[in-house]
C-alpha angles and dihedrals in degrees: 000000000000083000091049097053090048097044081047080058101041091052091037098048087046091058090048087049097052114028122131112260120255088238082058100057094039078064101043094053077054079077103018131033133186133221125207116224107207109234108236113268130255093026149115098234131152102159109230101172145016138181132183116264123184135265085045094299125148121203117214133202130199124207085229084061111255118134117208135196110214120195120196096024100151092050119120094216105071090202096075092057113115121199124197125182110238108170139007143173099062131143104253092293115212097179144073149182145171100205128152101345095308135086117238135199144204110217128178090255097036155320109288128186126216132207141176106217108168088041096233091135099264136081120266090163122077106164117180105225099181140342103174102143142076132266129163101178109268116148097238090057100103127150112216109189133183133235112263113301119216100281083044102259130136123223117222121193109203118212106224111245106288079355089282110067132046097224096156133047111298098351103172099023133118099236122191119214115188118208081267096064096256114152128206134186109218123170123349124193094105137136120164115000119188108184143349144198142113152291139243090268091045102253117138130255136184129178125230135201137241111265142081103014100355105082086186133026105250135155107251118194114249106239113179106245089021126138104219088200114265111106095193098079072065087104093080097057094101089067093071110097089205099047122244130212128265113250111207106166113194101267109226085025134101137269096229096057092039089059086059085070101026111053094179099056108099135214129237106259088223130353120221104216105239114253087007099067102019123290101237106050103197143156111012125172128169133257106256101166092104086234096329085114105044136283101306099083123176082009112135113238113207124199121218110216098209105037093050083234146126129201134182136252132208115183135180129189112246115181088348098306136103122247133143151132131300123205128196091248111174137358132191112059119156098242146008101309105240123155126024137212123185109189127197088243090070101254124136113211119199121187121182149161130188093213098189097311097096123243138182088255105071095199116111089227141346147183121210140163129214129207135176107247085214088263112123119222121225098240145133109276097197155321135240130187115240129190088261105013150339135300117218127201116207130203093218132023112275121229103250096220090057099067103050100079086090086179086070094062101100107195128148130165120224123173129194135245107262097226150146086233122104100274127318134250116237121283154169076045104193120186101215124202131220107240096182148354134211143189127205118227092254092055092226093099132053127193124205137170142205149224097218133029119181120202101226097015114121103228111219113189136188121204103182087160109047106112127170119232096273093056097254114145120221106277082214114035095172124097122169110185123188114216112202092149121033119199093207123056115325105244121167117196108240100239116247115274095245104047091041119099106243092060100050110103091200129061136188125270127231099228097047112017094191092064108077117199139184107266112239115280113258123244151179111272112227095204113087091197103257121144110262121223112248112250120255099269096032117143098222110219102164126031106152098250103089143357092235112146093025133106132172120225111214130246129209090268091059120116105171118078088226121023140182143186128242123281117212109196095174087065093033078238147132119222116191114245116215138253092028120097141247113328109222136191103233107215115073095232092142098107105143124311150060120343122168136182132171118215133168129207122236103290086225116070120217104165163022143255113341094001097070117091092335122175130108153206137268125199101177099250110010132084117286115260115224123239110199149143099251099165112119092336121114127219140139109312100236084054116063132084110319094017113137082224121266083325095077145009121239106246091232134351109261101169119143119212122296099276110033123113106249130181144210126208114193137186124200139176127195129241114264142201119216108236093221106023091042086213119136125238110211123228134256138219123195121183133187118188126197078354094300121114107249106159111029116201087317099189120235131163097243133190106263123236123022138352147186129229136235152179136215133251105213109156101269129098085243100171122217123201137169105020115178139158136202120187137229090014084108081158135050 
């Protein structure tokens, strides 16, 4: 409770902090007014989504599941506004679309469409499109969805389980769904998302919020086949019929130096610094008014949920990625900016709620519209990269006199720590200097270079003295430009010694990714890898010269009726094939007692993490316990080799080089009930790897009796060899 308080402090004390002024909201209603919509009376309404109708209607949706149909929305005078109900009954939709004569929405559950039949003004017609995804009920998991793209599909962008864990089927994923139902996985990657829609080009854009992974809120383009840089939405891989890589990112690293060795991970288009440009990026949608909407046309606008806010983004492709600027654009809406609508008449809707979270705006929802009143505001336009600098494009011409003092321009870099920790401070801080300074001829662009460009460094500048010619200050001083490409030489900042990750001592855990532990000490194994004799007594279940005994139980991935893995005579050895399924020894000799297998991971290593010599054990009953190649190769404590998975950490790391043959040798005894007390006894597992103690009696509540064994197919040719048991010797 103590650690809620003070993060309800923390959050509280950083909006007071940042706010826009009043004075600068009094200006920037001098360009751009709002208009409240009154919410219909007498209901329970927090719009949560809109879309466009004909004949100048506006369709509303509320996260408690009502559609309504407003008339006269883009009337100045509120009064004239007539709401009708249209739909209830859905699941917090998040989503909306006008396509083909329907309305169509994106629930937590599906994408419905709606329908009024009889034409009697409200649906008769809910019709599941599709619902093929998972939800169990926890209040992050929420499904925002865009209007209709150009070859009629919707994008769905899917919130991770309590916005960490992907505990339902593609739980941190981007989905299509067509007008037929089809639905198709994309791009994963993803966390918690807060909006989504398109440019100006039609690509597709979502924004995603500070937390594990992210260590800012940001919007990230939507390539198909892209990562979007969270590994934990990795759980639903096995649902793709056609495979898909594992992404494991360096935890306590940095973006920029994870995408040299992951091409798909993509980068944010533009970062918005946390408690200097809001601190819950949302809805966005792009001007389309063709100027009737100011000078900033095709631009993308972004709402902040928190900060009852919206800036503005201009964005530019370098080297086939997105990257671009973000500006402080307009304060003072009524409620947590949520959902936005850009309309070719040159209205902006907002529609919010603060649902609990907090915002500025103390309303519980609202609905508003924004239009330019016809004056310009003097702004910058836009920004461009250049090989040694940045272009800016003005809205007004700029008084020469007031760009040479190249000791006013204010600009430092800063990156994040790439982790599975909740955000990142700011790190790898540069002050950067302002070599030169140029203005064009028509005094509307200024050129300025720098000493320094960082390839992955987000640039935030300050211009307190730019004036135009008529004296006026910029009414948003404020730029913050994301570099993912650079033109000049590429150059990327090595990351401080202290924030990088080989030097944290702690890493994350699997089960919890938001506890960070020492990883277990390393030390000399005392096993050289040669087969060890089976014992007098041992029940042999593996010798290398046939699979009797052994069948494989098929995964998802697996295309063959009856499968089997590779025997390797030569080696008197087994080696998973993938894609099959857990190979398991059939009989359930595994009573109590001493079983031992040796096992090596592949001797080329193409990978990192938990994609190097991954498989796994299975003792009926009891945790898995983990296979892996954990020489010189960092994961989450509790799973690497000897880790009772998620569940315990091995006491040291005892892992010989990728390659070599290793062996566990693992005692187990069975949970008990006392005759007479009726009390039950848990059980114990004991494992020694490479003939050092690594688990010691680690206590479990274990199935009584027998069990089989059996060993994981995970992708890897992972090769098993000399697998015995003796019963009853349950201690060395």
């Amino acid at each position: 409770m103590r650690f809620l308080i003070l993060l309800n402090l923390i959050f509280i004390t950083s909006l007071a902090a940042e706010k826009a002024s009043p004075e600068l909201i009094k200006k920037e209603s001098d360009y751009y007014r709002i208009t409240d919509i009154p919410l219909p009376e007498g209901s329970n309404f927090e719009p949560s989504c809109m879309v466009e109708l004909p004949n100048d209607k506006i369709a509303v949706g509320s996260r408690f599941g009502d559609v309504y149909i407003i008339e006269n929305a883009y009337d100045d005078d509120t009064t004239n506004d007539r709401w009708r109900l249209f739909a209830k009954d859905l699941h917090e939709p998040l989503g909306m679309s006008y396509y083909k004569g329907d309305i169509w929405v994106v629930q937590r559950s599906e994408v419905t469409r709606l329908r009024d039949e009889n034409k009697d003004g409200k649906a008769d017609f809910y019709q599941c499109v599709s619902d093929d995804w998972g939800i169990m009920g926890d209040y992050h998991e929420y499904a925002f969805g865009s209007p209709h793209d150009k070859d009629g599909k919707m994008w769905i962008v899917l919130c991770l389980t309590g916005s960490v864990k992907s505990r339902a089927d593609y739980r941190g994923w981007a989905i299509t769904v067509d007008e037929h139902g089809k639905m198709e996985p994309v791009a994963t990657g993803i966390r918690s998302p807060g909006g989504i829609g398109f440019n100006q080009e039609g690509d597709v854009f979502y924004s995603d919020n500070q937390g594990l992974w992210n260590g800012t809120s940001s919007i990230k383009h939507l390539k198909v086949g892209s990562f979007q840089g969270n590994p934990n939405s990795n759980a639903s891989l096995e649902l793709l019929k056609k495979g898909a890589k594992n992404f494991e990112p360096s935890d306590g690293g940095r973006l920029v130096i994870d995408r040299q060795r992951m091409p798909e991970l993509l980068p944010p288009a533009v970062n918005f610094p946390h408690a200097k440009l809001g601190q819950s990026t949302s809805g966005l949608d792009y001007d389309k008014s063709k100027g009737k909407f100011g000078p900033f046309g095709g631009q993308l606008f972004v709402n902040d949920q928190s900060w009852s806010m919206v800036s503005r983004v201009y964005m530019e492709k370098v080297k086939g990625n997105y990257q671009g600027v973000a500006f402080p654009f307009k304060s003072g809406f009524d409620s947590g900016n949520l959902y936005m609508l850009m309309t070719e008449r040159g209205s902006m809707f907002t529609c919010g709620t603060n649902r609990g979270w907090g915002s500025l705006g103390k309303k519980i929802g609202a609905l508003q519209r924004v239009e330019w009143t016809g004056k310009v505001p003097f702004e910058i336009e836009r920004m461009n990269i250049t090989p040694k600098g940045f272009k800016l494009r003005f809205t007004k011409k700029v008084d020469p006199s007031t760009i040479k003092a190249l000791g006013a321009y204010l600009v430092d870099a800063n990156t994040w720590i790439y982790r599975a920790a909740y955000g990142s401070p700011e790190v790898d801080k540069e002050t950067i200097k302002v070599t030169s300074a140029k203005l064009s001829q028509d005094q509307m662009s200024l050129e300025i270079e720098l000493d320094k460009i960082f390839k992955g460094h987000t640039y935030n500048f300050k211009f307190p003295q730019i004036k135009t010619v008529k004296g006026e200050f910029l009414l948003h001083q404020e730029a913050y430009y994301s570099i993912n490409e650079v033109l000049g030489e590429e150059i990327i900042r090595k990351p401080d010694a202290d924030t990088f990750v080989e030097y944290i001592p702690k890493v994350a855990l699997a089960a919890d990714p938001t506890i960070k532990v020492t990883p277990p000490k390393v030390v000399e194994p005392k096993y050289q890898g040669e087969m060890l004799a089976a014992p007098k007594g041992a029940k042999i279940l593996f010798d290398g010269s046939s699979l009797e005994g052994w069948k494989v139980k098929p995964n998802k991935r697996t295309k063959e009726s009856n499968p089997k893995w590779k025997l390797l005579r030569n080696e008197q050895a087994m080696e998973v094939l993938s894609p099959t399924g857990i190979n398991i020894f059939q009989e359930s000799i595994l009573t109590e007692g001493h079983l031992h297998i040796e096992w090596a991971s592949p001797a080329k290593v193409l990978n990192k993490g938990q994609g190097r010599g991954n498989s796994g054990i299975f003792i009926e009953g009891f945790p898995e316990i983990q296979v892996l190649d954990s020489y010189e190769n960092q994961t989450y404590p509790d799973g690497q080799a000897g880790a009772l998975y998620k569940k315990s950490i091995p006491l040291v790391n005892a892992c010989r080089k990728p390659g070599e043959w290793q062996c566990y040798d693992i005692y187990f005894e069975r949970s008990k009930i006392n005759p007479k007390s009726k009390k039950l006894s848990l059980g114990s597992l004991t494992v020694y790897h490479n003939n050092v103690l690594i688990q010691d009696h680690f206590k479990t509540s274990t199935s009584q009796g027998g069990g089989t064994l059996g060993m994981q197919d995970h992708n890897n040719p992972v090769r098993f060899r000399n697998i015995w048991f003796l019963e009853n010797k349950t201690k060395r």
